[in-house]
C-alpha positions as CSV (number, residue, x, y, z in Angstrom):
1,X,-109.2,43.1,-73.3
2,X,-109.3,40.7,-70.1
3,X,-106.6,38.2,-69.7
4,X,-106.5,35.9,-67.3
5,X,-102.0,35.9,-67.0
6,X,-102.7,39.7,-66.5
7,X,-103.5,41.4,-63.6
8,X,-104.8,44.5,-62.9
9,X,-107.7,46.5,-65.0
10,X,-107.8,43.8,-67.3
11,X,-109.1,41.2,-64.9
12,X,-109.3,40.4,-61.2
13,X,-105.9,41.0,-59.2
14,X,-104.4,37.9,-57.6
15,X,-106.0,39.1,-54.4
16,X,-109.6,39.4,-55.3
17,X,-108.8,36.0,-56.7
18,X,-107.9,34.6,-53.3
19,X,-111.1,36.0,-51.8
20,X,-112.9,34.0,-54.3
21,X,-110.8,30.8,-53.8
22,X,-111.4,31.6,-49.6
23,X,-115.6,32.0,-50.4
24,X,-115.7,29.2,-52.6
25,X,-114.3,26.9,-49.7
26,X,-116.5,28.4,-47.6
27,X,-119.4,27.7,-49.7
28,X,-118.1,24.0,-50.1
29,X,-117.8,23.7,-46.3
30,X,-121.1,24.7,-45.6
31,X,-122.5,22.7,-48.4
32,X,-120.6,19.3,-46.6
33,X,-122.6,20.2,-43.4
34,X,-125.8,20.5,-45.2
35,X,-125.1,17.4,-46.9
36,X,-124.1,15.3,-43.7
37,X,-126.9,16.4,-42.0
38,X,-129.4,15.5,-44.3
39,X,-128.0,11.8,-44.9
40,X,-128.2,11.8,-41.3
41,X,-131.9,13.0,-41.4
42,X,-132.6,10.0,-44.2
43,X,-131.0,7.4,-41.8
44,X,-133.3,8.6,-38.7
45,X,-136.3,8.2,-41.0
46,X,-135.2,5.0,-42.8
47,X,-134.8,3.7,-39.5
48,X,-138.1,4.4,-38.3
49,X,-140.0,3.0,-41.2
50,X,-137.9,0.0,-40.4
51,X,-139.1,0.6,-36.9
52,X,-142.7,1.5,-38.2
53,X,-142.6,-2.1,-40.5
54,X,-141.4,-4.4,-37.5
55,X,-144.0,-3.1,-35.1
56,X,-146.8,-3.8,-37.8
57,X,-146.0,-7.4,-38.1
58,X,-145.4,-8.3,-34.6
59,X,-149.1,-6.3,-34.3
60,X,-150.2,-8.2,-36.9
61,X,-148.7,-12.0,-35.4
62,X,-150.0,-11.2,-32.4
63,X,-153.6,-10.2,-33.1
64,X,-153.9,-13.4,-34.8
65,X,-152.3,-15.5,-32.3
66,X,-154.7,-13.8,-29.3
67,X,-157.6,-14.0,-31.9
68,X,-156.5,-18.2,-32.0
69,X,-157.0,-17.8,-27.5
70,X,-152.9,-18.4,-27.5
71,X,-152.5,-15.9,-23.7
72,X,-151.2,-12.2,-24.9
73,X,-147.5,-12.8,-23.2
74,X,-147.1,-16.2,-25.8
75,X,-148.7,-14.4,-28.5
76,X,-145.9,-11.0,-28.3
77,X,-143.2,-13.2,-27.7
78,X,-144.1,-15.2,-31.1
79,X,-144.9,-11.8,-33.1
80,X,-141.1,-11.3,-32.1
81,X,-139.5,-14.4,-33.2
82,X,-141.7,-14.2,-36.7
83,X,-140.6,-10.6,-37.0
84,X,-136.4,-11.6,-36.7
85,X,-137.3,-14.8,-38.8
86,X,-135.1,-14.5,-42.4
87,X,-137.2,-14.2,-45.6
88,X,-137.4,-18.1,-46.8
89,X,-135.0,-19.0,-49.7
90,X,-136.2,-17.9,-52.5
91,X,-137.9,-14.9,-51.5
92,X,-134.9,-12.3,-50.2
93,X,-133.1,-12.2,-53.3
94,X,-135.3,-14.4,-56.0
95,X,-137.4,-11.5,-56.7
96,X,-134.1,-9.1,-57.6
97,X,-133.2,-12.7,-59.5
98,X,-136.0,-13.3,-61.3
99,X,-136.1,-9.8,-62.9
100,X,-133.1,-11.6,-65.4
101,X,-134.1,-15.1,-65.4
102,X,-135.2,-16.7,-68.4
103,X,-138.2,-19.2,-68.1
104,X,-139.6,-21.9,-69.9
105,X,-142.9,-21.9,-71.9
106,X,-144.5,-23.5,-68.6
107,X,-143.4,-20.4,-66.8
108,X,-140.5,-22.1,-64.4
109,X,-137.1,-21.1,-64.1
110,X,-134.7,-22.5,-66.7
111,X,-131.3,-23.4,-65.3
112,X,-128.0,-21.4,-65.5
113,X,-126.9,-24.1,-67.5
114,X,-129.7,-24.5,-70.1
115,X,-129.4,-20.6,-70.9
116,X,-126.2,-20.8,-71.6
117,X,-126.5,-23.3,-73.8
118,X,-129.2,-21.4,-75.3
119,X,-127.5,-18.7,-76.1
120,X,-123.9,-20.4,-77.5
121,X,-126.8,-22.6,-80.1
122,X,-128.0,-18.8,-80.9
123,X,-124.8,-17.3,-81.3
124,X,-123.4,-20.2,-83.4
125,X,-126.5,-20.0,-85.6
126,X,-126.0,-16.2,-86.3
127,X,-121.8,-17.5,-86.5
128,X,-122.7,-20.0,-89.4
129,X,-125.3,-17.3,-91.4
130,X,-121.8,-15.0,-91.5
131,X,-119.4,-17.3,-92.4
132,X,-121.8,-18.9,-95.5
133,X,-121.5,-15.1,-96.8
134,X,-118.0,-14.4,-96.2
135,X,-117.9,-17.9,-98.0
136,X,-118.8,-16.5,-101.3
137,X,-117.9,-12.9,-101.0
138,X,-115.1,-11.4,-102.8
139,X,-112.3,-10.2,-101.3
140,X,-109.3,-7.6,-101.8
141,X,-105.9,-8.1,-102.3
142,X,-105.1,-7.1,-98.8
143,X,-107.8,-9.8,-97.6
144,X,-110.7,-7.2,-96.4
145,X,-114.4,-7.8,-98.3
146,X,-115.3,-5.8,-101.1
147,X,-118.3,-4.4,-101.2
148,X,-120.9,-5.6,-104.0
149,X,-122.0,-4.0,-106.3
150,X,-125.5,-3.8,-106.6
């Protein structure tokens, strides 16, 4: 019968053990490296498809600017400036936004304000149905409901 407090033929010796501890570490190690080098891998290629994107809209600024007659130096330099350019409010983070926001029947954003005062008007409407039938419940000695008896 193995036991774990036992050495000898009834389970591995305290050496073996250490050998296993030692290849374990080993293991871990090498799975680190692997692990660093990929996540540096996914940063080179994140970085050009960043790369890949800015290059495509300056292209794309500047093909239309040249298309307009603006002279190719004006037209680059532009592509540049549109390509740095922040997203316009409203755009950068209102699409992550929106994915939460409650909106009127129209279809435009209700206020912070108005859903919260949306939801207290629902909550104390479910808040009233409760009490009204904890009003004419019966309750126990002890104060919890009892339950009726159907």
């Amino acid at each position: 019968m193995y036991h774990p407090l036992m050495p000898g033929r009834f389970g591995p010796s305290r050496c073996e053990l250490l050998v296993q501890v030692q290849q374990l570490r080993s293991e871990l190690d090498e799975l680190r490296t692997i692990t660093s080098a990929k996540l540096q891998q996914l940063d080179e290629e994140l970085a050009i498809t960043r790369l890949k994107r800015l290059l495509s809209v300056i292209h794309e600024v500047a093909h239309l600017q040249i298309k307009q007659g603006v002279p190719a130096a004006r037209a680059i330099a532009q592509g540049l400036q549109a390509a740095m350019v922040p997203l316009p409010r409203g755009v950068a983070g209102g699409l992550a936004r929106a994915k939460y926001a409650w909106r009127y029947d129209d279809g435009t954003w209700m206020s912070y304000d108005d859903e919260q005062r949306i939801m207290l008007e629902q909550h104390e409407r479910m808040s009233r149905g409760g009490r009204a039938r904890a009003k004419g419940a019966k309750r126990a000695p002890d104060g919890t409901f009892v339950r009726a008896v159907s």
